[in-house]
PDB file with one MODEL, atoms N, CA, C and O in Angstrom:
MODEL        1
ATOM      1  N   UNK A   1       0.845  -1.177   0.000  1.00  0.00           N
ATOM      2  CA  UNK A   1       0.000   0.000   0.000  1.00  0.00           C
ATOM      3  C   UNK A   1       0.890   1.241   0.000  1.00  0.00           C
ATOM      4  O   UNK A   1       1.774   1.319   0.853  1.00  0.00           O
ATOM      5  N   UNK A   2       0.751   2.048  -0.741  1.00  0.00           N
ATOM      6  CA  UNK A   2       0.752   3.381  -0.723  1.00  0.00           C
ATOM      7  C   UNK A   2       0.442   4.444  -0.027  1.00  0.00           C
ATOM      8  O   UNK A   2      -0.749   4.581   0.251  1.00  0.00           O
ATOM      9  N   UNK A   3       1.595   5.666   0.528  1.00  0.00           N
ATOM     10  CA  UNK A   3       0.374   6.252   1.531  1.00  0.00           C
ATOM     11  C   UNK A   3       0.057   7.298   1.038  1.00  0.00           C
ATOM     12  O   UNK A   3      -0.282   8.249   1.742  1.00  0.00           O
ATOM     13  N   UNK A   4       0.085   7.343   0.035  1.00  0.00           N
ATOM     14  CA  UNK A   4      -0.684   8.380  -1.173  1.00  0.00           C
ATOM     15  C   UNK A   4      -2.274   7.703  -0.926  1.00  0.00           C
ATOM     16  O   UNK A   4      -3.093   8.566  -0.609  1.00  0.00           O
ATOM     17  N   UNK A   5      -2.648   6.753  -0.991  1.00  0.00           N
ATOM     18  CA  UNK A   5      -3.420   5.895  -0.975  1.00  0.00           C
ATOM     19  C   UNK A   5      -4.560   6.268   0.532  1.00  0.00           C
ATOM     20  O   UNK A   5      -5.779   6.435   0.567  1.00  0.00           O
ATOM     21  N   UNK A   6      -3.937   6.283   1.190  1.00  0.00           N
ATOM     22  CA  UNK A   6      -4.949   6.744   2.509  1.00  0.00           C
ATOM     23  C   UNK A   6      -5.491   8.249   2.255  1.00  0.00           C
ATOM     24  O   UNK A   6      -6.172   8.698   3.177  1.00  0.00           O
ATOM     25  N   UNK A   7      -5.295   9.064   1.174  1.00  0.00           N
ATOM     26  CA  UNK A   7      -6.029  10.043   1.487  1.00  0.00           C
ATOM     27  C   UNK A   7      -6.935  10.032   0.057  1.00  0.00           C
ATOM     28  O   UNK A   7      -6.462   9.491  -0.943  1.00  0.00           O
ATOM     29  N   UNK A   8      -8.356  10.709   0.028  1.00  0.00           N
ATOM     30  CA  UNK A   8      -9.257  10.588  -1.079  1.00  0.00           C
ATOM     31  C   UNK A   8      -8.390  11.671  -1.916  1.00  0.00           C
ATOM     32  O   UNK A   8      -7.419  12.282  -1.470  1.00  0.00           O
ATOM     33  N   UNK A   9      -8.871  11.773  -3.065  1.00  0.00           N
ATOM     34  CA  UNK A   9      -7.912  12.226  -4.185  1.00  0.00           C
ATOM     35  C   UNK A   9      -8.918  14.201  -3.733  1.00  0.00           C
ATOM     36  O   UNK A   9     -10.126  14.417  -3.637  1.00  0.00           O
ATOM     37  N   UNK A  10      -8.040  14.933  -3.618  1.00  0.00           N
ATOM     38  CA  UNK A  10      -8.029  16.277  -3.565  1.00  0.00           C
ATOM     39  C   UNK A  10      -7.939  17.427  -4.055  1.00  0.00           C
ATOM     40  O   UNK A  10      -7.777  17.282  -5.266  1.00  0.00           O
ATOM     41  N   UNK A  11      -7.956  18.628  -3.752  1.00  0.00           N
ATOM     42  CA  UNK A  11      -7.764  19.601  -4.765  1.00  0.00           C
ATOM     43  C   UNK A  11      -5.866  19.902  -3.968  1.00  0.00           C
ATOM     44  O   UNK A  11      -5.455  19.378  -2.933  1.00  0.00           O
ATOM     45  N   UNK A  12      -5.190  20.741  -4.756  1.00  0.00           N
ATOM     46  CA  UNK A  12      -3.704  20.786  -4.196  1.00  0.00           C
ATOM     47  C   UNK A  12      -4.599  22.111  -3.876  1.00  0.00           C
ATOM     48  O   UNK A  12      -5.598  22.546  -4.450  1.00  0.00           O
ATOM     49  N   UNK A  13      -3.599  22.775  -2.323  1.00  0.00           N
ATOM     50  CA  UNK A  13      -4.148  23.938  -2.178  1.00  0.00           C
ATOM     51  C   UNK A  13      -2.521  24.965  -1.723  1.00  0.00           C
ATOM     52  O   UNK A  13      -1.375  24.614  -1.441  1.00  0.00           O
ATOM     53  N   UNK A  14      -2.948  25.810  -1.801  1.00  0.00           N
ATOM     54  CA  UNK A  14      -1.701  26.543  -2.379  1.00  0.00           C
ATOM     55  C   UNK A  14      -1.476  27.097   0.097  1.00  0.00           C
ATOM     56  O   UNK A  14      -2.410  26.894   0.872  1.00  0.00           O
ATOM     57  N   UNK A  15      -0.436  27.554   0.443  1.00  0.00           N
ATOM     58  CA  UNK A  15      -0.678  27.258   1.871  1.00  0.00           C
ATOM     59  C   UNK A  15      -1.260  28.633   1.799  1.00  0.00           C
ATOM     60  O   UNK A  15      -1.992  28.632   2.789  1.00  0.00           O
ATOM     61  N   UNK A  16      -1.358  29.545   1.361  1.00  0.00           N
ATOM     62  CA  UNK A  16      -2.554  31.124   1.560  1.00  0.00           C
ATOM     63  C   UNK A  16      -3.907  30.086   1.376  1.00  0.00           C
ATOM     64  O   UNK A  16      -4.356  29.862   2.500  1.00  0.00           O
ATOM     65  N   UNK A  17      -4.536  29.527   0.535  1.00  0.00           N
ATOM     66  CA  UNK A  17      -5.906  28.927   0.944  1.00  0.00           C
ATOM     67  C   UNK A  17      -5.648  27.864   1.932  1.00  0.00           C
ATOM     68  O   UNK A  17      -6.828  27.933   2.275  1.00  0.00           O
ATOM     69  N   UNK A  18      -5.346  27.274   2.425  1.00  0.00           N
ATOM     70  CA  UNK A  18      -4.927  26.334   3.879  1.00  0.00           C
ATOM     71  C   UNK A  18      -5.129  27.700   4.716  1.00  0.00           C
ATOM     72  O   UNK A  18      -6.262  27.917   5.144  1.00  0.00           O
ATOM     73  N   UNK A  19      -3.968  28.759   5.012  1.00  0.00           N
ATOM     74  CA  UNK A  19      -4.130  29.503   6.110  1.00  0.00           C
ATOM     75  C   UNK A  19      -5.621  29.945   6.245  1.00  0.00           C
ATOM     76  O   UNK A  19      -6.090  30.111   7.371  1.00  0.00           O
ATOM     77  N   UNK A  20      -6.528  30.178   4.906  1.00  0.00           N
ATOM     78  CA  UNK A  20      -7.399  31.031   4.781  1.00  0.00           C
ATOM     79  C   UNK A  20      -8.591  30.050   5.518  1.00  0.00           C
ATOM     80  O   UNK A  20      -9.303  30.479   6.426  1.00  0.00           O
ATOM     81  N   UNK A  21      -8.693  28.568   4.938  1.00  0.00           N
ATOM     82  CA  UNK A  21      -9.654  27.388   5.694  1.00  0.00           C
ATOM     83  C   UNK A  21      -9.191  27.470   6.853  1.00  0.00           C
ATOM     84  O   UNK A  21     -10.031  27.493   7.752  1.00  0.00           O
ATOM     85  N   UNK A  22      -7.867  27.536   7.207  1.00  0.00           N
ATOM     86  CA  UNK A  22      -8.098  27.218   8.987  1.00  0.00           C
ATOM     87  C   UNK A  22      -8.429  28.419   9.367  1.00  0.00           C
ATOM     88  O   UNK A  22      -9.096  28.031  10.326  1.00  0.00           O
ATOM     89  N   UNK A  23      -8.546  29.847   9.434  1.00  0.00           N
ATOM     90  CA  UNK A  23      -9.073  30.770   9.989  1.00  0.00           C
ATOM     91  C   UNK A  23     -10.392  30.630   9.656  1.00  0.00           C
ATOM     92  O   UNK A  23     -11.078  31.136  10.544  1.00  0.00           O
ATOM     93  N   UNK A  24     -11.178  30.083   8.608  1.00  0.00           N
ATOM     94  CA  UNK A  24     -12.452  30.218   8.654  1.00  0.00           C
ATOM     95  C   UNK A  24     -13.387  28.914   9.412  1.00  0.00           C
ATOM     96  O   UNK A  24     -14.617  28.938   9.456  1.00  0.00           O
ATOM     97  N   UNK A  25     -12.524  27.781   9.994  1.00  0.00           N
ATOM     98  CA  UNK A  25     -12.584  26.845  10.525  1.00  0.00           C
ATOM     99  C   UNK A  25     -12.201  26.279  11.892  1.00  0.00           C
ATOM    100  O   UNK A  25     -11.000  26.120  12.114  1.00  0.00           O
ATOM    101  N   UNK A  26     -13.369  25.862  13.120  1.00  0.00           N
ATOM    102  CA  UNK A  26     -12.704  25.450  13.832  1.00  0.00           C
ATOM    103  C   UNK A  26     -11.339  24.234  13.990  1.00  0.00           C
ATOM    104  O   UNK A  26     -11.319  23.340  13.144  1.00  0.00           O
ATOM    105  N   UNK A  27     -10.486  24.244  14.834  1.00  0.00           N
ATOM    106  CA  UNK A  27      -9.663  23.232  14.781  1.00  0.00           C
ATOM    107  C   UNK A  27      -9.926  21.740  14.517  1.00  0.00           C
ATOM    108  O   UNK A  27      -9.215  20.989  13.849  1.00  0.00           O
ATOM    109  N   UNK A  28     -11.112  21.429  15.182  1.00  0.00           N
ATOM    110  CA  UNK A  28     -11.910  20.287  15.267  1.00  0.00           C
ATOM    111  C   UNK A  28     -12.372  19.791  14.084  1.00  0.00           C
ATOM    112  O   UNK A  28     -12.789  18.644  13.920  1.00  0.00           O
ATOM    113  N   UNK A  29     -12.281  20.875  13.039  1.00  0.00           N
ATOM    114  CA  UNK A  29     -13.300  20.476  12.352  1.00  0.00           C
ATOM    115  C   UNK A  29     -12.079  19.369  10.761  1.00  0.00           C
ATOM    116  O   UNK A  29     -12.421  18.566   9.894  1.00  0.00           O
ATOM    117  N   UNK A  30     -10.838  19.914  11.111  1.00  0.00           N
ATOM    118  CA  UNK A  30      -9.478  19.402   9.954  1.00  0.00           C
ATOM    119  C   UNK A  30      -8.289  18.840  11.015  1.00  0.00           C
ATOM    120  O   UNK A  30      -8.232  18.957  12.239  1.00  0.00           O
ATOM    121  N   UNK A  31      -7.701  18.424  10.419  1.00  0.00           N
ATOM    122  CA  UNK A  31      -6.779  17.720  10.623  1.00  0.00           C
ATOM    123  C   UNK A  31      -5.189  18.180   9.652  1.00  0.00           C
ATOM    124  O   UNK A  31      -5.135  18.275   8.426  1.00  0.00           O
ATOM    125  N   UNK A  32      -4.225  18.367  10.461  1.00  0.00           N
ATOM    126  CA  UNK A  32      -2.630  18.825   9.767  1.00  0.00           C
ATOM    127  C   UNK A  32      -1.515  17.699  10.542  1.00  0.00           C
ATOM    128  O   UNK A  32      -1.455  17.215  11.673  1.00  0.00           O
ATOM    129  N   UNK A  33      -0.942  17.612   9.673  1.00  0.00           N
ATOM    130  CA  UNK A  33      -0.470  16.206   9.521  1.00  0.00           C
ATOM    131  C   UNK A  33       0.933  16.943   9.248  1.00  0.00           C
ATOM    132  O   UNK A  33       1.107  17.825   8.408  1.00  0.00           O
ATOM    133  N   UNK A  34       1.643  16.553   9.887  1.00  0.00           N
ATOM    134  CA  UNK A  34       3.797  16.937   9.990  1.00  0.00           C
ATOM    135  C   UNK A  34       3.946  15.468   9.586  1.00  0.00           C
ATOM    136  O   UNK A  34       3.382  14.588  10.236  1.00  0.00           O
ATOM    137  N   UNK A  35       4.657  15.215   8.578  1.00  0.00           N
ATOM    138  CA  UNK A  35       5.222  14.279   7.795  1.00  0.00           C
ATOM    139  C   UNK A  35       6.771  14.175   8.075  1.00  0.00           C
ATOM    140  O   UNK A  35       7.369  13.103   7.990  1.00  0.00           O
ATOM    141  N   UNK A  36       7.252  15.121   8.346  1.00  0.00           N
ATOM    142  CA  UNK A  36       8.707  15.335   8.765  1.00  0.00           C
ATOM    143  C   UNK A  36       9.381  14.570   9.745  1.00  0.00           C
ATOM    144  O   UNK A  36       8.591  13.757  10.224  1.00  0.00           O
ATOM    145  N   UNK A  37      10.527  14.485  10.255  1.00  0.00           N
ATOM    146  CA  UNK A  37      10.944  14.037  11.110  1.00  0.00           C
ATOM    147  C   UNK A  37      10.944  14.962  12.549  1.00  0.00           C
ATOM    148  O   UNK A  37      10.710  16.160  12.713  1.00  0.00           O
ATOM    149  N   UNK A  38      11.282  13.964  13.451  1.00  0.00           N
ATOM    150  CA  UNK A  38      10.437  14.469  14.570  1.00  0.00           C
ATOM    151  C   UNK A  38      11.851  15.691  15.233  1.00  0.00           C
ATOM    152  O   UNK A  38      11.627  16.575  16.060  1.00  0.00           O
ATOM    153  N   UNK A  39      12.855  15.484  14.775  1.00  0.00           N
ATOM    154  CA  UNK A  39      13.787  16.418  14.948  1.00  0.00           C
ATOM    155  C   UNK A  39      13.167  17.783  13.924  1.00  0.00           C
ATOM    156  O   UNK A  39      13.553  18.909  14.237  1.00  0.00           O
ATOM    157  N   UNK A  40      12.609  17.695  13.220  1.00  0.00           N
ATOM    158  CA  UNK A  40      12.160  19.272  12.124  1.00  0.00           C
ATOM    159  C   UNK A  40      10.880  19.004  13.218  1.00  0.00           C
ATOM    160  O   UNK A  40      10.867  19.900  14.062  1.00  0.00           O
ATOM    161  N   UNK A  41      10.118  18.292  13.357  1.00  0.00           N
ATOM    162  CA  UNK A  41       9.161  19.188  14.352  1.00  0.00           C
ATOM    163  C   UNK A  41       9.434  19.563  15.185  1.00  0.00           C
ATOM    164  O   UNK A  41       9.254  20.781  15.180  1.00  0.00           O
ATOM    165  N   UNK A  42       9.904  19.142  16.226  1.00  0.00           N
ATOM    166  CA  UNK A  42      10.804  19.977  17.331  1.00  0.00           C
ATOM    167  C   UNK A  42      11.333  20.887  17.264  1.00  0.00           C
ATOM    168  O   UNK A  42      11.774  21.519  18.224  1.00  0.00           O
ATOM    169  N   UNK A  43      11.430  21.210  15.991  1.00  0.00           N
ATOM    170  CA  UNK A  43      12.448  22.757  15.576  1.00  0.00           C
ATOM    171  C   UNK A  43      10.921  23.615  15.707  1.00  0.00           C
ATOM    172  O   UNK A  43      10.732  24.426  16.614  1.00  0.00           O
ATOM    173  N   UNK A  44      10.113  23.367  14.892  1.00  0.00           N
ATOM    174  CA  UNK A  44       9.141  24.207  14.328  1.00  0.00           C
ATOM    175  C   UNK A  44       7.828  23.354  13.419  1.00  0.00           C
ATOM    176  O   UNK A  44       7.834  23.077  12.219  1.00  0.00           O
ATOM    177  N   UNK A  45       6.932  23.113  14.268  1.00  0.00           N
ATOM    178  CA  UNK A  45       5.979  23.247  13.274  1.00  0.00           C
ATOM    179  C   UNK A  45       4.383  23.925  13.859  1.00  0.00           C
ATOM    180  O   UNK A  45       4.152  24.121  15.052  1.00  0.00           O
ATOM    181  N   UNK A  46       3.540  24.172  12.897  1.00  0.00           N
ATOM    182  CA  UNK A  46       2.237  24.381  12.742  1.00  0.00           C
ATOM    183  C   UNK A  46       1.474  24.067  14.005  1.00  0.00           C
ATOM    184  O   UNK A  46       0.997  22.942  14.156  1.00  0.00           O
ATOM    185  N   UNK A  47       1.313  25.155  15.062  1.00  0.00           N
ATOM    186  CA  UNK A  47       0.343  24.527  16.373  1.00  0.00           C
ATOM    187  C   UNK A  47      -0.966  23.639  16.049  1.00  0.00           C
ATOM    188  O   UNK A  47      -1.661  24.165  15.180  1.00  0.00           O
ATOM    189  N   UNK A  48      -1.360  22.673  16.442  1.00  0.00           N
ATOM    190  CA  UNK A  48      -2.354  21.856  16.154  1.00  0.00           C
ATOM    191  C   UNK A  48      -1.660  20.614  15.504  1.00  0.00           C
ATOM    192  O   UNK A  48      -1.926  19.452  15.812  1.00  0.00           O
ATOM    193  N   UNK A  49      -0.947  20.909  14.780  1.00  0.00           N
ATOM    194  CA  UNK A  49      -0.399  19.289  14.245  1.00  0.00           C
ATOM    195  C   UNK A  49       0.085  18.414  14.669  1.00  0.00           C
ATOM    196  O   UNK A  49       1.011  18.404  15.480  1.00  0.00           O
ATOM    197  N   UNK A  50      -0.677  17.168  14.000  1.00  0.00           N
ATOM    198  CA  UNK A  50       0.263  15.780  14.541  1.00  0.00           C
ATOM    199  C   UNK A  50       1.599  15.098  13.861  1.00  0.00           C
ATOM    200  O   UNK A  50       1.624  14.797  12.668  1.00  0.00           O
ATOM    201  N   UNK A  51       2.524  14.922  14.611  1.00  0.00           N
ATOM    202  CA  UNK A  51       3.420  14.417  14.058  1.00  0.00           C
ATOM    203  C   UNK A  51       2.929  12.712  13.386  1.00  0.00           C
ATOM    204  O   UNK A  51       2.218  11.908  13.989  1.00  0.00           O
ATOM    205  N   UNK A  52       3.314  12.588  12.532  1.00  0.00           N
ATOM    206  CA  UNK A  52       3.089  11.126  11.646  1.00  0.00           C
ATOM    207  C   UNK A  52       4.432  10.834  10.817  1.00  0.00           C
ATOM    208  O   UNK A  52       4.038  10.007   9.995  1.00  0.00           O
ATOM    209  N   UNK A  53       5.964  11.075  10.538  1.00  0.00           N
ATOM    210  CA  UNK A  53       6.524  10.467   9.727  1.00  0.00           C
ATOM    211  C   UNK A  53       5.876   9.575   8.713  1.00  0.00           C
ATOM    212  O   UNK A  53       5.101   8.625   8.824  1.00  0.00           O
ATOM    213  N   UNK A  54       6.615  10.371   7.356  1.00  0.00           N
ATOM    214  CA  UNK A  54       5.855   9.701   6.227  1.00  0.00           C
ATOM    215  C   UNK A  54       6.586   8.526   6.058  1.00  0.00           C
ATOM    216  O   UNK A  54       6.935   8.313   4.896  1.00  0.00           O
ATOM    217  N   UNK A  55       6.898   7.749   6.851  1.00  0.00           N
ATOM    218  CA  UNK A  55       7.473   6.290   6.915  1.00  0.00           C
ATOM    219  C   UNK A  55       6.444   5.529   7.756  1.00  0.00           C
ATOM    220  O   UNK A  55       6.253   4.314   7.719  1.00  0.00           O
ATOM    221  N   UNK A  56       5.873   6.339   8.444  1.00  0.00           N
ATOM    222  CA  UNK A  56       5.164   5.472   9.156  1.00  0.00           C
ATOM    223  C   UNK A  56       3.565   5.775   8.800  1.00  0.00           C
ATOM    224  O   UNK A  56       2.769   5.120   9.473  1.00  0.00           O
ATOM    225  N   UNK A  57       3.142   6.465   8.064  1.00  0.00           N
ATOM    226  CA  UNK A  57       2.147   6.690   7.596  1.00  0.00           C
ATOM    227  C   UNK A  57       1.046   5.838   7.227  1.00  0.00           C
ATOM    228  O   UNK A  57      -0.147   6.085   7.048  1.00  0.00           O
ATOM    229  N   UNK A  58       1.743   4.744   7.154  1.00  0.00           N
ATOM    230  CA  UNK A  58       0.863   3.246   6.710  1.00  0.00           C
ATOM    231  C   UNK A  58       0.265   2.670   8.103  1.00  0.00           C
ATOM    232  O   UNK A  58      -0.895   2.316   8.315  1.00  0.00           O
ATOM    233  N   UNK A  59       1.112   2.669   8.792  1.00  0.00           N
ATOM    234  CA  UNK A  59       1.343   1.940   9.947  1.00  0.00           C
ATOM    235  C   UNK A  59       0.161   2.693  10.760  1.00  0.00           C
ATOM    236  O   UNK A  59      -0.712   1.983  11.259  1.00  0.00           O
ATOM    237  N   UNK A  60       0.086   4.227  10.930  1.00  0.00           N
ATOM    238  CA  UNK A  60      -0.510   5.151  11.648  1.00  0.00           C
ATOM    239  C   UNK A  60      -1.771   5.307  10.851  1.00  0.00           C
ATOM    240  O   UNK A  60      -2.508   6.161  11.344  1.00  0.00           O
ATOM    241  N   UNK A  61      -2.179   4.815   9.909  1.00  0.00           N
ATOM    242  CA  UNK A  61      -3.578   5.398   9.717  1.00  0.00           C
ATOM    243  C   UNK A  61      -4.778   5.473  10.567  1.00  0.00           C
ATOM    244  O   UNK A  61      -5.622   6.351  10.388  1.00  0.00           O
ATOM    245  N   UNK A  62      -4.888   4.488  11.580  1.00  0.00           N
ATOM    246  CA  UNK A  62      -6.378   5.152  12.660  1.00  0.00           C
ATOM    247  C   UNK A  62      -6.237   5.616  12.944  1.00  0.00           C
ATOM    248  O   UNK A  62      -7.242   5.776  13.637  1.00  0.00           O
ATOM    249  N   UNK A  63      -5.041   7.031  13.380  1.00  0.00           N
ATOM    250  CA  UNK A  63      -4.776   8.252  14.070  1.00  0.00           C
ATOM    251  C   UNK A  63      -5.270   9.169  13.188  1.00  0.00           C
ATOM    252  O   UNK A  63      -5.040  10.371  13.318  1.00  0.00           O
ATOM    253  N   UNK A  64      -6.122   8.576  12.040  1.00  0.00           N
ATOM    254  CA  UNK A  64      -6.765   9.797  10.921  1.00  0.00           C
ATOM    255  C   UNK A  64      -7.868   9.567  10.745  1.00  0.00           C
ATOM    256  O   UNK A  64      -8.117   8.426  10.356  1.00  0.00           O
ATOM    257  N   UNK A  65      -8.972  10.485  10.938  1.00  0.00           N
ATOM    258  CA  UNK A  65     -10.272  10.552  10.431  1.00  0.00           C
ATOM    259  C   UNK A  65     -10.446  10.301   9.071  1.00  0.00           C
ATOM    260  O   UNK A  65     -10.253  11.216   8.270  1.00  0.00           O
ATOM    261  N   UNK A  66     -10.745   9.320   8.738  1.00  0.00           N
ATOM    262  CA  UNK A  66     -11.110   9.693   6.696  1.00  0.00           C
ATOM    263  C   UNK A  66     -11.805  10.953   6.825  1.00  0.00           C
ATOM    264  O   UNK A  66     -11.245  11.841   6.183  1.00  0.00           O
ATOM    265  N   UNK A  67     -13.300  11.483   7.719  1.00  0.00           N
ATOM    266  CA  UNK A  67     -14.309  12.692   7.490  1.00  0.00           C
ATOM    267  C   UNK A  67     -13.799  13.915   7.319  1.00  0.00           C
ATOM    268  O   UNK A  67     -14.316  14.916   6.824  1.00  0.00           O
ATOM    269  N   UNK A  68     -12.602  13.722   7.830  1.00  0.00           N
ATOM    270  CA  UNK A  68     -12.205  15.145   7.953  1.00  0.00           C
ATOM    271  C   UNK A  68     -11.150  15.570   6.604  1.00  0.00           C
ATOM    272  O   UNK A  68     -10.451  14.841   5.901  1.00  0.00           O
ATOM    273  N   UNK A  69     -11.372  17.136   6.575  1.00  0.00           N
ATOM    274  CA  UNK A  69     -10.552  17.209   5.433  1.00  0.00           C
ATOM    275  C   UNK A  69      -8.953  17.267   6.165  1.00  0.00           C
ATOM    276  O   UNK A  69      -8.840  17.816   7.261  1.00  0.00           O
ATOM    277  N   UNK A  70      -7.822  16.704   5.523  1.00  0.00           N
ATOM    278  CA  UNK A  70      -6.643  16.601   6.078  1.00  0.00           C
ATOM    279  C   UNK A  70      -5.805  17.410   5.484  1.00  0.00           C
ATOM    280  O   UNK A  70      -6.042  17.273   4.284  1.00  0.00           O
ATOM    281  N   UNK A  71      -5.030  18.112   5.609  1.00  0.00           N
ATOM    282  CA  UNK A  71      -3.589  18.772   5.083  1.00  0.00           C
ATOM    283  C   UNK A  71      -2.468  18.386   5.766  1.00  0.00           C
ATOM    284  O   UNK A  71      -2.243  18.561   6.964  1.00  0.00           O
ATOM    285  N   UNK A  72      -1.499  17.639   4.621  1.00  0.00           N
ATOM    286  CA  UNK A  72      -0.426  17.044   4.842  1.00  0.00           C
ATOM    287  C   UNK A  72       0.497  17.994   4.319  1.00  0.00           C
ATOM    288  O   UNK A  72       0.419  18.642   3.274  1.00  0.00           O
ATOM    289  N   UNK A  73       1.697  17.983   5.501  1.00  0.00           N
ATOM    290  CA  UNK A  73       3.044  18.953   5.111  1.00  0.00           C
ATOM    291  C   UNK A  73       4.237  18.376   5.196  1.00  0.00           C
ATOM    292  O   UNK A  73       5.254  19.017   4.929  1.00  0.00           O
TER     293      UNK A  73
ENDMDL
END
């Protein structure tokens, strides 16, 4: 499996429309996903996000709502 594969096929969104959905959106309502290693999150990332390494992405999928819309970084 692919972990291209765990998410439904999407529109690409440029991160000004991301910033623009999460201000018009509660937190609850999406999901942001740090793909990085957990040393670059520790540096810096996006309040609200979960760390997931895109190595382990397969492994971690019930830590993801399919309902929700997701943005992966």
């Amino acid at each position: 499996m692919n972990w291209k594969s765990l998410f439904s096929p999407g529109a690409n969104m440029s991160p000004e429309a991301v910033k623009s959905f999460m201000a018009e959106h509660n937190p609850d309502e999406y999901q942001l996903v740090d793909v990085r290693q957990p040393k670059e999150y520790g540096k810096e990332h996006i309040p609200g996000s979960m760390l997931i390494p895109v190595k382990e992405l397969i492994d971690r999928k019930d830590e993801l709502d399919p309902a929700k819309p997701t943005f992966v970084y």
